[in-house]
C-alpha positions in Angstrom: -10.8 8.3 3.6 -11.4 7.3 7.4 -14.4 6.9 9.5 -13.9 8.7 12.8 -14.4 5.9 14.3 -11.6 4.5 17.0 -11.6 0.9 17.2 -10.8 -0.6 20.7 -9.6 -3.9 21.0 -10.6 -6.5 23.3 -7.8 -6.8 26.3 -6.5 -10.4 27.2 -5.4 -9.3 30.2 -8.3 -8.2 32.4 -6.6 -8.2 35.2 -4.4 -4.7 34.3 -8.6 -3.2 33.2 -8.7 -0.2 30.7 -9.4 -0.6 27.2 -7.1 -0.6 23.9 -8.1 2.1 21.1 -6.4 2.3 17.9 -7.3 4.6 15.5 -8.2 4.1 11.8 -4.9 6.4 11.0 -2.9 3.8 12.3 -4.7 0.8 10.7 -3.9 2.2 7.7 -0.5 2.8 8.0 -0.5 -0.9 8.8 -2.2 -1.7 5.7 -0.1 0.9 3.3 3.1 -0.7 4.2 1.8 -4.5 3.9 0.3 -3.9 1.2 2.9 -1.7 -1.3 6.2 -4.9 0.2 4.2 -7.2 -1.8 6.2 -8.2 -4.7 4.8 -7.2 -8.4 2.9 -3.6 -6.5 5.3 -0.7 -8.2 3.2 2.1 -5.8 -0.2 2.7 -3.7 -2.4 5.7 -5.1 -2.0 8.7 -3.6 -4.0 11.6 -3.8 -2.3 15.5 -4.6 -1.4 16.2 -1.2 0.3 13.2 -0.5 2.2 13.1 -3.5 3.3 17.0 -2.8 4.2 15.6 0.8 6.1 13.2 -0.9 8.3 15.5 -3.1 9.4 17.2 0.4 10.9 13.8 1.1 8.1 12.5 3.9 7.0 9.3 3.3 2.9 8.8 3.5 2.5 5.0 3.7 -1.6 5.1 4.1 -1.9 6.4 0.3 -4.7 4.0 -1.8 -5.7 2.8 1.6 -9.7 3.7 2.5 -11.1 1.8 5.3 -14.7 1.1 6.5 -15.9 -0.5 9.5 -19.4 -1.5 9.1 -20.4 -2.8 12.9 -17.2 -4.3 13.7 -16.8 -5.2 10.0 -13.4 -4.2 9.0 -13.5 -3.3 4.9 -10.0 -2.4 3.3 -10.0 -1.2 -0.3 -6.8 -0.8 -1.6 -5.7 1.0 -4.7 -2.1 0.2 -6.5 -0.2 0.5 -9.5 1.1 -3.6 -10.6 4.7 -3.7 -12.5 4.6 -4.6 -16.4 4.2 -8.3 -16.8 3.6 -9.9 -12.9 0.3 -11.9 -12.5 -2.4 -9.5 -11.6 -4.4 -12.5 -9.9 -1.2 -13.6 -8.1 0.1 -10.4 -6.7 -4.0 -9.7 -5.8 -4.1 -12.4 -3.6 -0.7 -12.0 -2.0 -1.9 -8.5 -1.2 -4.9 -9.5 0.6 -3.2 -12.4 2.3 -0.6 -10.1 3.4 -2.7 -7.4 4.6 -5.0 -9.6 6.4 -2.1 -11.0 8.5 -0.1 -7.8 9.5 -3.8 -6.4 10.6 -4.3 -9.5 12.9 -0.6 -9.9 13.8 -0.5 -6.1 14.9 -3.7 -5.6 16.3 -5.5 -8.8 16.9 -8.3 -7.7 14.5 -10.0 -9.6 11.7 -10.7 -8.0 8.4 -14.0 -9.0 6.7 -13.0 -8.2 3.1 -9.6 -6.9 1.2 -10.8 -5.1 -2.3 -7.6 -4.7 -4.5 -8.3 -2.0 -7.7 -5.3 -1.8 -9.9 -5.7 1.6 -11.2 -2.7 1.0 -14.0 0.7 -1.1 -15.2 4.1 0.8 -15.0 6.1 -0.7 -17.6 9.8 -1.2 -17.2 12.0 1.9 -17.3 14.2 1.6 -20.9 17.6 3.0 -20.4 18.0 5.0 -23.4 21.7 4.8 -24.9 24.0 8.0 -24.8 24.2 10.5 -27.2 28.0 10.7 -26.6 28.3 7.5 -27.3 26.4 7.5 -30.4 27.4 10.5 -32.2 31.6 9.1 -31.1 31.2 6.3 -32.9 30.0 7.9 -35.9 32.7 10.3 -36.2 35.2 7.3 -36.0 33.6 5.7 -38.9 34.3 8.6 -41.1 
């Protein structure tokens, strides 16, 4: 999903010297958990092996991240499942907005351009009534 590409940051302090390399990894773990604490996003995408590293109980917060820097051109494509009946538009644009501002809080980079895909809708989970319950009050009837 990641170019190989380590992205050094420009040092306020030139006084120290050295240089400040973060690697695309990281950025998306930044991006992951901005993006999936937006309210109305039920999960990022995740591909096989980070939804088997998930059943052993390890969280992967870069899933439906993909990054591309295109000559210092940070490009964020993001791919989540919405809940049933939020605003699509809405939760969009408080993804981006989100995303955009823990990237430049964290790392004092800009991003160029947020893409959000919702790749589904996961409706509300029906609780479904007890069969104990049901076939009891039944029998009392009689």
């Amino acid at each position: 999903m990641t170019e190989n590409k380590n992205l050094v940051l420009d040092s306020q302090n030139q006084a120290v010297g050295g240089e400040i390399v973060v690697a695309p990894e990281v950025l998306e773990v930044i991006v992951g958990i901005a993006a999936s604490k937006v309210d109305g996003v039920y999960a990022m995408r995740g591909t096989l092996a980070s939804n088997v590293t998930e059943l052993f109980g390890i969280s992967v917060h870069d899933k439906g991240v993909s990054l591309k820097n295109d000559e210092g051109a940070i490009k964020i494509d993001l791919y989540c499942y919405l809940d049933y009946g939020v605003s699509v538009p809405k939760v969009a644009i408080d993804m981006q907005e989100k995303v955009k501002q823990q990237v430049l809080y964290m790392t004092d980079l800009e991003v160029s351009e947020v893409n959000v895909h919702v790749v589904g809708v996961v409706p509300e989970k029906i609780t479904l009534p007890d069969l104990d319950e049901l076939f009891d009050t039944e029998d009392e009837e009689k």
